[in-house]
C-alpha positions as CSV (number, residue, x, y, z in Angstrom):
1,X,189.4,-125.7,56.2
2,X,187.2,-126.9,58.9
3,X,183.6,-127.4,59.1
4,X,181.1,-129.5,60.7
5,X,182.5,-132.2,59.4
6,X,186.4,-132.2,60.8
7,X,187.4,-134.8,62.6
8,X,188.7,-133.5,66.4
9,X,192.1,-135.3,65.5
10,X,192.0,-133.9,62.0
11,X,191.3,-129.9,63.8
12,X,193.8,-130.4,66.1
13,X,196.2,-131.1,63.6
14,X,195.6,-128.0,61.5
15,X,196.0,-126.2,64.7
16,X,199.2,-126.8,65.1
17,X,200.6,-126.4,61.9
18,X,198.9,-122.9,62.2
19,X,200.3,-122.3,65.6
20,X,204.1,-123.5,64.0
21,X,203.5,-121.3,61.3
22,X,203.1,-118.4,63.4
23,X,205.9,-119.3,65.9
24,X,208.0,-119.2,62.3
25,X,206.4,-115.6,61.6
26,X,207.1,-114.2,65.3
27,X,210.5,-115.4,64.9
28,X,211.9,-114.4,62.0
29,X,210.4,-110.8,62.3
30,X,212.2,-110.5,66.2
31,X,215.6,-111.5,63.9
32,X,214.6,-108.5,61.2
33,X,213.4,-105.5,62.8
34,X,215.9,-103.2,64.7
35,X,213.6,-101.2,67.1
36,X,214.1,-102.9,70.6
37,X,210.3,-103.1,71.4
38,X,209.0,-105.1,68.3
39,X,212.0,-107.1,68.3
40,X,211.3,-107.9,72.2
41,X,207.0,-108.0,71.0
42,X,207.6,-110.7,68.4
43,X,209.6,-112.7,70.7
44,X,207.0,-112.7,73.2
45,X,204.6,-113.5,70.8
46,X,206.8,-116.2,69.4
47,X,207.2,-117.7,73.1
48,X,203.1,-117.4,73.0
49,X,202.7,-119.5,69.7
50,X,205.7,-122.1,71.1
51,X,203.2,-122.4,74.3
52,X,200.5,-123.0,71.9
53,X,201.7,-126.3,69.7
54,X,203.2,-127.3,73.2
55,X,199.6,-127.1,74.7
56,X,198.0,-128.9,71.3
57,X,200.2,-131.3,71.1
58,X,200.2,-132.6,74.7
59,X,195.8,-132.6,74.1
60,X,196.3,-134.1,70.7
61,X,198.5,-137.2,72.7
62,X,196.2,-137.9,75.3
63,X,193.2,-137.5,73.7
64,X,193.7,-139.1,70.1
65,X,196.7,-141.3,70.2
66,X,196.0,-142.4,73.4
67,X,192.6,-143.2,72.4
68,X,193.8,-145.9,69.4
């Protein structure tokens, strides 16, 4: 959980574990549905959530590792 007390590095972390859990989510449901459109939806969105722990990971370099 994170409150007013989370570290930045600590957020950021949580973040992406959320984001790789939904990339995991998005897809696996593209693999198991058969209707063309939410097997091409959950791709996307799978693509979206890969963007996402790209995006986190690359702030979570330069602003906390590169920091110690």
């Amino acid at each position: 959980m994170i409150d007013s007390t989370t570290r930045v590095q600590d957020a950021l972390q949580i973040a992406i574990q959320r984001e790789k859990i939904a990339y995991e989510f998005y897809k696996k449901a593209s693999k198991v549905v058969d209707d063309p459109g939410a097997k091409k939806m959950f791709s996307f969105l799978a693509e979206e959530e890969a963007k996402h722990v790209r995006m986190l990971e690359e702030e979570y370099e330069k602003n906390i590792l590169q920091e110690m």
